[in-house]
C-alpha positions as CSV (number, residue, x, y, z in Angstrom):
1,X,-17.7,-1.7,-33.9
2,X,-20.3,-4.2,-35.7
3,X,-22.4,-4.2,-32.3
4,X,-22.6,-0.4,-32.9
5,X,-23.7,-1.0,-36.7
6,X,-26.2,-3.3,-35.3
7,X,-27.3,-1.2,-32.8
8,X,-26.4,-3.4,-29.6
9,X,-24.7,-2.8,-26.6
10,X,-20.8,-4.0,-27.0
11,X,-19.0,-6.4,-25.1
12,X,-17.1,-5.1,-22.0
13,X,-13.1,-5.9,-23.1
14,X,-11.0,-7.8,-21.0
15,X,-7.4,-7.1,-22.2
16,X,-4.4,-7.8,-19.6
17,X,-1.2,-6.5,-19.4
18,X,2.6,-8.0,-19.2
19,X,4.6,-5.8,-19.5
20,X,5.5,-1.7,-19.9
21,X,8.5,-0.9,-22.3
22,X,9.8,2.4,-22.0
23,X,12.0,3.4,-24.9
24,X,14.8,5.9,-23.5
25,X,16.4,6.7,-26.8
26,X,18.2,3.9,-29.4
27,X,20.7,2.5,-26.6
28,X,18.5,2.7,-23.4
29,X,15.3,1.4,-22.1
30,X,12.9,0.0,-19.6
31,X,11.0,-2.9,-19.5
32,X,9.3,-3.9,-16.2
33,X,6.9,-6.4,-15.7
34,X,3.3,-5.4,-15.1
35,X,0.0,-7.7,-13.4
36,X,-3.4,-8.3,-16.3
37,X,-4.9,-5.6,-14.1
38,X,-1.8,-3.0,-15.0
39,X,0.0,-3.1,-11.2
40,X,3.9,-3.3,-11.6
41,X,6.2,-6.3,-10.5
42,X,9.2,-6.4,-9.2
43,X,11.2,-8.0,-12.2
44,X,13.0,-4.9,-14.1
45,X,15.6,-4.9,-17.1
46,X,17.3,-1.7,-17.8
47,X,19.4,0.2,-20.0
48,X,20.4,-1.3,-23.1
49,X,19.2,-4.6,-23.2
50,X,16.0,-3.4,-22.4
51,X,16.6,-1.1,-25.5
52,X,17.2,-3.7,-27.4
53,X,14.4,-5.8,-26.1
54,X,12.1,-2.8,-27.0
55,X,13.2,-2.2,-30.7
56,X,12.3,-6.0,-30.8
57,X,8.6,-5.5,-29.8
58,X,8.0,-2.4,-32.1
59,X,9.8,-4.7,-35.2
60,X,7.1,-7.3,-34.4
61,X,4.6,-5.5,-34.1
62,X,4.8,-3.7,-37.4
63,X,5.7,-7.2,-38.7
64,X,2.3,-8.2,-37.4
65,X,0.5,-5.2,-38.7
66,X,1.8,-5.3,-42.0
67,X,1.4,-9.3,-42.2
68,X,-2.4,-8.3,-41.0
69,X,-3.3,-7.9,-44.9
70,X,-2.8,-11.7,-45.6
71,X,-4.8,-13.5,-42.5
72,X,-7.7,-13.5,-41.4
73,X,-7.7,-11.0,-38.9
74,X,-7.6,-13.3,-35.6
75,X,-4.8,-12.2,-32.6
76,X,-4.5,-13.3,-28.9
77,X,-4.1,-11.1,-26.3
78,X,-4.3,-12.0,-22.7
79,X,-7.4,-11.6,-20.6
80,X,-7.2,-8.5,-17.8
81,X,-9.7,-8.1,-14.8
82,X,-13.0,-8.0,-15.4
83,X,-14.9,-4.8,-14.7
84,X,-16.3,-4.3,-11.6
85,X,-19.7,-4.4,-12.4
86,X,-19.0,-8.1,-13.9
87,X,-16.7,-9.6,-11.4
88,X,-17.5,-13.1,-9.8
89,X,-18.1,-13.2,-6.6
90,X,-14.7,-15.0,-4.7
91,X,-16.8,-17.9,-3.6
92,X,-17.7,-19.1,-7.1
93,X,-13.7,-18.4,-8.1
């Protein structure tokens, strides 16, 4: 956003992934584990603890959101795959 006020280019965003959660009603979910570039894993949890495990995540994250008022603004989030255009070659890796 403040590139675009300043009339430069933005930076390309990195943002990786951990995990889906798939809310399937207040007693049932799906949470499956996911790659930074989005591909699914093999670890799964299912039905209702994965409900519960999903009410969690939207609890936080409003926590976070309405505790966003008081900080500064910072937040981690993990890095994803670069774009394609940016990837390192595998011999400097």
């Amino acid at each position: 956003m403040i590139a675009r006020l300043q009339n430069r280019p933005a930076a390309a965003l990195s943002a990786g992934f951990m995990f889906r959660c798939i809310s399937l009603g207040r007693r049932s979910g799906l949470i499956q584990t996911v790659a930074a570039d989005d591909r699914p894993r093999q670890f799964v949890v299912q039905g209702r603890l994965a409900g519960l495990a999903k009410e969690q995540v939207c609890r936080m994250t409003l926590s976070w959101i309405r505790g966003e008022r008081r900080r500064s603004g910072s937040f981690r989030w993990p890095k994803g795959p670069l774009p394609a255009d940016v990837a390192v070659p595998v011999e400097a890796r």
